[in-house]
N, C-alpha and C positions, 0 to 999 in steps of 0.2 A: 757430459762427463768432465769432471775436473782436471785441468791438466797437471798432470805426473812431476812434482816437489826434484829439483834438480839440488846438487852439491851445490851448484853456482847460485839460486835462490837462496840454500842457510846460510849461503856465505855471505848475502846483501844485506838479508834480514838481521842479522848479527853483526852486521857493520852499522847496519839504523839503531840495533838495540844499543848498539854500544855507543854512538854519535851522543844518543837521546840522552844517556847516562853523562859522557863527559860535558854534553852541554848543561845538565840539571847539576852538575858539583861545580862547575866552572860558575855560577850567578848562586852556588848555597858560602862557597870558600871566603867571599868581602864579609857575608853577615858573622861568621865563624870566626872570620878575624877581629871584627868589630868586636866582639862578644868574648873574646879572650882576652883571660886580664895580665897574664904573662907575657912578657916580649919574648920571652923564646918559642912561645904556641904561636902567637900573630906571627912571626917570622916564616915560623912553618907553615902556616897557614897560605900566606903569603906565596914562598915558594912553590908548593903544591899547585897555587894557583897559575903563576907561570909554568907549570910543566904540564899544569891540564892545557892550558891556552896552545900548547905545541902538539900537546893528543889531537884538538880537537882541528890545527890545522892539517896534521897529518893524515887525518881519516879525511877531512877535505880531498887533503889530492888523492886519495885510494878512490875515491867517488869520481874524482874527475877521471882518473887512469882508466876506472871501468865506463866509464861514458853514461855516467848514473848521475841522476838528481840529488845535491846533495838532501839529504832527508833522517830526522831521525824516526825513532818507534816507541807508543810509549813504555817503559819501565816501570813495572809495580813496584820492583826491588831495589831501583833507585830509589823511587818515587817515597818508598816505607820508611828507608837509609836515612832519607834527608828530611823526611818527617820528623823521624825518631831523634836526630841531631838536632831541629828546632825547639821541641819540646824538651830536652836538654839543657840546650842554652837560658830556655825560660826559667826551668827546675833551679840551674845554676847561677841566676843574672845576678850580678852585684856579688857572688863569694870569691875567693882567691883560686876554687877550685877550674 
């Protein structure tokens, strides 16, 4: 028999799902910046980027507080998000848009 899904399990499993996610924008946000032809899109792009980088330390020490491995889970809906931003970039490469 399968053991009984606690509060504290979705609460880990949703710390990995979210881990997974800010680790997949954190390595899509350089190509996004590359890719933008506005300095005030790279900038934000940019910024974005250091404020994933502090998401992604601070789910760190939530893993460490819990005495957990840090670990993510994978994301189909990130995984779609940053698809669909690639193929974007491509659609858009070389316009002002």
């Amino acid at each position: 028999m399968a053991k009984e899904k606690t509060l504290d399990d979705l609460f880990l499993d949703t710390l990995k799902d979210i881990y997974y996610a800010e680790k997949k924008i954190l390595k899509a946000l350089p190509k996004m910046a590359r890719a933008a032809s506005s300095a005030d899109l790279k900038a934000a792009f940019e910024k974005h980027k250091d404020e994933t980088d502090g998401h992604v330390e601070r789910l760190q020490q939530v893993f460490e507080l819990l005495g957990k491995r840090v670990q993510g889970k994978t994301c189909p809906a990130i995984d779609g998000i940053v698809e669909e931003g690639e193929e974007i970039m491509e659609e858009f490469k070389g316009t002002p848009a």
